[in-house]
C-alpha positions as CSV (number, residue, x, y, z in Angstrom):
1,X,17.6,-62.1,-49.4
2,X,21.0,-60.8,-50.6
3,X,23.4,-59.0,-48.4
4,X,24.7,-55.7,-49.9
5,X,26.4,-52.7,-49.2
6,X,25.9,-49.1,-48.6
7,X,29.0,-46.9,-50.0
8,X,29.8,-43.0,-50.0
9,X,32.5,-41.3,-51.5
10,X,32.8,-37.7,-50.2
11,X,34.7,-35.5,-52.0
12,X,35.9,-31.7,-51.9
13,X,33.8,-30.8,-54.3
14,X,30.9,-34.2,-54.9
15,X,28.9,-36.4,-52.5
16,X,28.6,-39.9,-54.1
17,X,26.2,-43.2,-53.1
18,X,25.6,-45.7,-54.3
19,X,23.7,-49.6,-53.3
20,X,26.6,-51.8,-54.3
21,X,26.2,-55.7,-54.5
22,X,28.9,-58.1,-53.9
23,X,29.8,-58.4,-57.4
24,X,30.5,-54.8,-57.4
25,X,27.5,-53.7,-59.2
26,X,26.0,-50.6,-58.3
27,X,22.2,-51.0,-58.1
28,X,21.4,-47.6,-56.8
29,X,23.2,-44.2,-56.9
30,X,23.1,-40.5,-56.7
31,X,25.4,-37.6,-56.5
32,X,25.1,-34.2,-54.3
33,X,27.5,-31.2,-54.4
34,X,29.5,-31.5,-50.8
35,X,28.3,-28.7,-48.9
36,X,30.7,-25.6,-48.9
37,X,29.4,-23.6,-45.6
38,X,32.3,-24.8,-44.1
39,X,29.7,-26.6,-41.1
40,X,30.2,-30.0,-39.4
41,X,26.4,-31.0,-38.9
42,X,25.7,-29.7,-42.8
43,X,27.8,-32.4,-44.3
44,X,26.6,-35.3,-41.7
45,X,22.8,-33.9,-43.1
46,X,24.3,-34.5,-47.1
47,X,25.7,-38.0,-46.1
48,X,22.6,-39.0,-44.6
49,X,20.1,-37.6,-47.0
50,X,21.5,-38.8,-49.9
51,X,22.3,-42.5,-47.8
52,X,18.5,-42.4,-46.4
53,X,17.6,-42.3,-50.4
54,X,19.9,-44.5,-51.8
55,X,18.3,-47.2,-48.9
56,X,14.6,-46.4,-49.8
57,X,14.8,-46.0,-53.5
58,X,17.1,-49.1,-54.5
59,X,14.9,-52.3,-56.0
60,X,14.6,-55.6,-55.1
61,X,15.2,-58.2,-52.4
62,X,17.9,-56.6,-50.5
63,X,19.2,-56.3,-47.3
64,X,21.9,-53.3,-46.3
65,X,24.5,-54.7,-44.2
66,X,27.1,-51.8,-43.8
67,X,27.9,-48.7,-44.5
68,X,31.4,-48.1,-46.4
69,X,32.7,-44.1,-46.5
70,X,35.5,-42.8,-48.5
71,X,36.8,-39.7,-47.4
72,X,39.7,-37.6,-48.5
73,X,41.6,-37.5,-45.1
74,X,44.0,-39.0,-43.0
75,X,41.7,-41.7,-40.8
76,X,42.4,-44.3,-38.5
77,X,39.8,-46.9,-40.0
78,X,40.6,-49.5,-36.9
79,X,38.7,-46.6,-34.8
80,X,36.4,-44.9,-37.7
81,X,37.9,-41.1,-36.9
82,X,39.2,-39.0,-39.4
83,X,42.4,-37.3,-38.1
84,X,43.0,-34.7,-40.5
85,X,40.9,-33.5,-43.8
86,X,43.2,-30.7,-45.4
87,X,40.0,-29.9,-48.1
88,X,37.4,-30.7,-45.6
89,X,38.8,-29.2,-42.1
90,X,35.6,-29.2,-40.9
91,X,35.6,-33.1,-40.1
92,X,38.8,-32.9,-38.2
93,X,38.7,-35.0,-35.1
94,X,35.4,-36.5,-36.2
95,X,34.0,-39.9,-34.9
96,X,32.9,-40.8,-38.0
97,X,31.9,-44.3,-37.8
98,X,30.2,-43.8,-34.6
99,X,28.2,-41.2,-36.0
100,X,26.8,-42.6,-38.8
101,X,26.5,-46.5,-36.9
102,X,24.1,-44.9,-34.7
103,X,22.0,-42.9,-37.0
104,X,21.8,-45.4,-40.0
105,X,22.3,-48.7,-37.4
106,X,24.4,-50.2,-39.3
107,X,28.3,-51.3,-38.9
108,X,30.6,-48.7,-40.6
109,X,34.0,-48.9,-42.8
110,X,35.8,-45.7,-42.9
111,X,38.4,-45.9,-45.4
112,X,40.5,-43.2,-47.2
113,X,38.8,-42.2,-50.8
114,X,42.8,-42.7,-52.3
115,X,42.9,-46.2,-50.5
116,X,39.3,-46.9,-51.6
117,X,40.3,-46.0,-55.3
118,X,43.2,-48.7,-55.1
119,X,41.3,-51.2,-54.1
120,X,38.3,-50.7,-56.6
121,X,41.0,-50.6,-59.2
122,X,42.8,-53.5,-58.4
123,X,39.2,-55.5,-58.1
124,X,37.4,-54.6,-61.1
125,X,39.6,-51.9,-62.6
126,X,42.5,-50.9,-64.4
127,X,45.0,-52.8,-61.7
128,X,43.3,-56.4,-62.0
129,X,46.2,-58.9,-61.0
130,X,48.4,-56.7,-60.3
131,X,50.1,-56.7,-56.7
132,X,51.8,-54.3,-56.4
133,X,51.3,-50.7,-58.2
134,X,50.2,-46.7,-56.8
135,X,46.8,-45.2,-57.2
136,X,47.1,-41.5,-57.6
137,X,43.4,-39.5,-57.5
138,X,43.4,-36.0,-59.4
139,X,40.4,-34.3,-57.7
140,X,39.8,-31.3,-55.7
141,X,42.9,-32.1,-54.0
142,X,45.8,-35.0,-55.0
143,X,45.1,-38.4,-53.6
144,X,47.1,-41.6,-53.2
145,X,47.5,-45.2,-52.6
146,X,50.1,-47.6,-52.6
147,X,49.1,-51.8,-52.9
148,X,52.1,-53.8,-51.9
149,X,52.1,-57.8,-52.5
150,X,48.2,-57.2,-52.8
151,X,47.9,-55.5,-49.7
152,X,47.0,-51.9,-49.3
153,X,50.0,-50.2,-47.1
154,X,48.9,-48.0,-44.5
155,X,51.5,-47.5,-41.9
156,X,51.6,-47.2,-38.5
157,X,49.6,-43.7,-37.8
158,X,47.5,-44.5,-41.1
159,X,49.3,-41.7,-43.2
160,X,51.3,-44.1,-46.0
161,X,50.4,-43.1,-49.6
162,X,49.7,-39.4,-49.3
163,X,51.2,-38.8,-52.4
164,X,49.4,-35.1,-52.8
165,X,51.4,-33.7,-50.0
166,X,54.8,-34.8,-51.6
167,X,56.6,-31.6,-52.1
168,X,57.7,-30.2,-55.8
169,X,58.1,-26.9,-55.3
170,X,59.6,-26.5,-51.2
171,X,58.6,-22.8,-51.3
172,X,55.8,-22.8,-53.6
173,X,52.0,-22.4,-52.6
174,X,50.8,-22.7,-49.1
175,X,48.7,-26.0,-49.1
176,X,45.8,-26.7,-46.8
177,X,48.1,-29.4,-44.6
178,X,50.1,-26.1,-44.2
179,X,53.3,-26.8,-45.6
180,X,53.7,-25.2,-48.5
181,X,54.5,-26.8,-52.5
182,X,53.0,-30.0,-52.2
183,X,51.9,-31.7,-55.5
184,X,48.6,-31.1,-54.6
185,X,49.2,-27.5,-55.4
186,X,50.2,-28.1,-58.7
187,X,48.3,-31.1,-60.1
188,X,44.5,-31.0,-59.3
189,X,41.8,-29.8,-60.4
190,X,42.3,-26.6,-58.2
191,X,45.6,-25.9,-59.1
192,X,45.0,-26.2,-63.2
193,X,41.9,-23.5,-62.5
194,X,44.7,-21.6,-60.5
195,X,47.8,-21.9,-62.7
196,X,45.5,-20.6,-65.7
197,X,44.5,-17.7,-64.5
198,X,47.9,-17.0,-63.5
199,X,49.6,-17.2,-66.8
200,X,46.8,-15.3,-68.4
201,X,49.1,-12.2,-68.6
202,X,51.8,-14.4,-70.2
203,X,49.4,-15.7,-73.2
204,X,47.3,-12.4,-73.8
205,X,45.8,-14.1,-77.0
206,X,44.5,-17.0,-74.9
207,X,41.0,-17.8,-75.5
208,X,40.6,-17.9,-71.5
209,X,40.8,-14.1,-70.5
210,X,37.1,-14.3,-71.6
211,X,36.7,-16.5,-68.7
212,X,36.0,-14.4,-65.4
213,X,36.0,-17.9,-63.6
214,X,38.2,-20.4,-65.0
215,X,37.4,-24.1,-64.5
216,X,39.6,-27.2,-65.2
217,X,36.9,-28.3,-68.2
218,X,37.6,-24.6,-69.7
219,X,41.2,-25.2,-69.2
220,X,40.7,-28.8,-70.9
221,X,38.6,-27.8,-73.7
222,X,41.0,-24.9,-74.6
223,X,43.7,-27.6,-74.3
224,X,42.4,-29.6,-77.0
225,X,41.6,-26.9,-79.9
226,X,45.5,-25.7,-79.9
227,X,45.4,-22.6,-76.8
228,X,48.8,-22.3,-75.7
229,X,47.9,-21.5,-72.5
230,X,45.9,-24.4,-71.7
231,X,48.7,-26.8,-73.2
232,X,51.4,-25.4,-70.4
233,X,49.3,-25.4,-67.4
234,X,48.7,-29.4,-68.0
235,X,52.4,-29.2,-69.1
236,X,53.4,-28.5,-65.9
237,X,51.1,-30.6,-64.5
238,X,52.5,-33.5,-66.0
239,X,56.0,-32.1,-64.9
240,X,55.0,-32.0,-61.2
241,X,53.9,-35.2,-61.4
242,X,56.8,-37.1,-63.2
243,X,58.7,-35.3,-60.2
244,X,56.8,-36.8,-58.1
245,X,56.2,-40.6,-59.4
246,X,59.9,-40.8,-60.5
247,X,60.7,-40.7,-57.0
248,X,58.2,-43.3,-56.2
249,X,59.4,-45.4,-58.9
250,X,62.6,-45.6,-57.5
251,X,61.7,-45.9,-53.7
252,X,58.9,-48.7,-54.3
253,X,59.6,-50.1,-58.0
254,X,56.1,-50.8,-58.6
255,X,54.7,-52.8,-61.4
256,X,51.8,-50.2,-62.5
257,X,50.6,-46.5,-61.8
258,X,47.0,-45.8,-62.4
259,X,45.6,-42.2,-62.6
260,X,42.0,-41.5,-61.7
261,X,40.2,-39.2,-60.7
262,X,38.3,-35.6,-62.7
263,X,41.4,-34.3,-63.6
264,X,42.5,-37.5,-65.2
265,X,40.6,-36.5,-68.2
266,X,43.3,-34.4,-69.3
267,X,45.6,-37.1,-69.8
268,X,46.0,-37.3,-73.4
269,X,47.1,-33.4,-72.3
270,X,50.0,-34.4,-69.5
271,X,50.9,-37.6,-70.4
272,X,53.9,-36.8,-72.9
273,X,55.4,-34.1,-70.0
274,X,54.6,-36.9,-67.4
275,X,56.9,-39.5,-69.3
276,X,59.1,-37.6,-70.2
277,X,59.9,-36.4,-66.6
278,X,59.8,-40.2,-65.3
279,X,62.6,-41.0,-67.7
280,X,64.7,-38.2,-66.4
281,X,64.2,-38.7,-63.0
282,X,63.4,-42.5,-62.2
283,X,66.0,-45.5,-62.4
284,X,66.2,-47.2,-66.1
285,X,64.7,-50.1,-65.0
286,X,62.5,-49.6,-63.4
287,X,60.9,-46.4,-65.2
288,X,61.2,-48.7,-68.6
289,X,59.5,-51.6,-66.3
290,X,56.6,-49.4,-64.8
291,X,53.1,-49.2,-66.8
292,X,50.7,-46.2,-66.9
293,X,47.4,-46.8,-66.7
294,X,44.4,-44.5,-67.0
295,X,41.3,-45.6,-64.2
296,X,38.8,-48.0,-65.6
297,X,36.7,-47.0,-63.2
298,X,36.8,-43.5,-63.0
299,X,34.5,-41.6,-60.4
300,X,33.3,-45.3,-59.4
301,X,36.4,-46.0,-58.2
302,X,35.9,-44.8,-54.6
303,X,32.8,-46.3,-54.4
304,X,33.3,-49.8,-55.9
305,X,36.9,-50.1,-53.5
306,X,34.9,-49.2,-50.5
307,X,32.0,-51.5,-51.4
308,X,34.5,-54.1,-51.4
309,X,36.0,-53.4,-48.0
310,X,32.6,-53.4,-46.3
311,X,31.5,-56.3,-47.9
312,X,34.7,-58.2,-46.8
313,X,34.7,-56.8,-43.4
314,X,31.1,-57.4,-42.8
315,X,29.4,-60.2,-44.8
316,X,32.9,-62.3,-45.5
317,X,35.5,-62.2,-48.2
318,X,34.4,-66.0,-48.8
319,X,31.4,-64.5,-50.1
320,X,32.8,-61.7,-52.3
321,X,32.8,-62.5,-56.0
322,X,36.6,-62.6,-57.2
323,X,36.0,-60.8,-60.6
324,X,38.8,-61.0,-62.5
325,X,39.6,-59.8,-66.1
């Protein structure tokens, strides 16, 4: 009977799970919207509905032998709590792994959904090989992850590769870890929706002012059939986050930066603004040295890195296949 894995990656905005195998092929999966009523016990119901399926409805000769949860917080996996969830406040404080060990009975791996991205990239993804390189997740929120000599770096309280909360603007918009102009605020999917609407009054032949709600695809769309508009807002936000990874580039000097996560797919949008602002800002060297990398993985990212850590935590890294392109 094989061995695999149970793995969720929450989001601000998506519930993800998926049956992973140790290869890293997902056998099973499903996808939820993450509850919005703001309620503790209403997200615990989502995780375990939609973990309670994945476990009945997955075929074959299988086994589950833990549970692996990306979350978009601060956590201290040694313990399984989250310690802070700027997006998700509501799970502040929580005893995650507990929780969900005694209602599923299985171990648990709590792992940030940033750190989880890293990994999956680096095992099956667009960072194969490579040791040493930052993860940066575009969703509801900015995500990060460092990997240094093929180890993730986590730091003493947990906290190392927050790369959202970096700030770009010191007295820009208040962000939900309460400081205020942290990339976060400037390069997810929130903040394109956000910047849109307020340059609206600056491009008043935009094709958007017949949008009452403005969402990042709208923004995206708009982008690519010419709307000036749409073409600043991800202007900027390849700005922000030059300013941002030019820093990076020159504290860590790392061999590769892969971008993931919804808000990715407006790369072909940013990208030009995003180089252009690492060459300004980052050493010669190092910025000439540096490669950017779209995810391979893409929303599977979170999943397939947390799968892994699981699998190596519970059924042995002896047994994991080393995939390698």
């Amino acid at each position: 009977m094989e061995r695999i894995v149970l793995a969720a990656d929450l989001g601000g905005t998506n519930l993800r799970m998926a049956a992973v195998n140790t290869n890293g092929e997902i056998l099973y999966r499903s996808k939820v919207r993450t509850p919005s009523s703001g309620s503790r016990s209403d997200v615990i119901a989502a995780i375990l509905t939609a973990a309670r399926e994945c476990m009945t409805k997955v075929e074959g000769d299988f086994a589950f032998a833990a549970f692996g949860a990306a979350v978009p917080a601060i956590v201290n996996s040694k313990e399984g709590i989250i310690l802070r969830s700027p997006n998700l406040p509501e799970l502040n404080g929580m005893e995650f792994s507990k929780v969900f060990s005694e209602a599923l009975e299985l171990p648990v791996i709590l792992e940030n959904d940033a750190n989880s991205a890293t990994v999956g990239e680096n095992w099956l993804g667009a960072a194969v090989n490579i040791q040493n390189f930052i993860m940066v997740t575009l969703g509801t929120g900015v995500g990060g992850g460092i990997m240094v000599n093929g180890e993730l770096l986590r730091g003493p309280d947990g906290t190392a590769g927050e790369v959202g909360h970096i700030a770009v603007e010191p007295d820009g918009h208040p962000c939900g870890c309460g400081a205020n102009g942290c990339l976060e605020q400037y390069a997810s999917a929130t903040a394109i929706s956000r910047t849109a609407s307020e340059l609206i009054p600056v491009f008043p032949e935009s094709s958007l002012h017949s949008d009452l709600d403005i969402t990042p695809l709208d923004v995206y769309n708009a982008g690519l059939n010419g709307d000036a508009l749409s073409i600043e807002v991800f202007r900027r936000v390849g700005r922000y986050l030059g300013i941002a990874l030019g820093g990076l580039i020159n504290v860590l000097n790392p061999e590769a930066i892969v971008i993931g996560g919804g808000a990715a797919a407006g790369w072909d949008l940013f990208i030009e603004s995003l180089e252009r602002e690492i060459s300004y800002r980052a050493f010669q060297q190092p910025a000439e040295r540096v490669r950017l990398r779209r995810s391979v993985l893409g929303d599977d990212a979170g999943l397939i890195g947390v799968a892994r850590l699981a699998s190596e935590a519970v059924i042995g890294q002896s047994r994991i296949s080393q995939v390698r392109g």
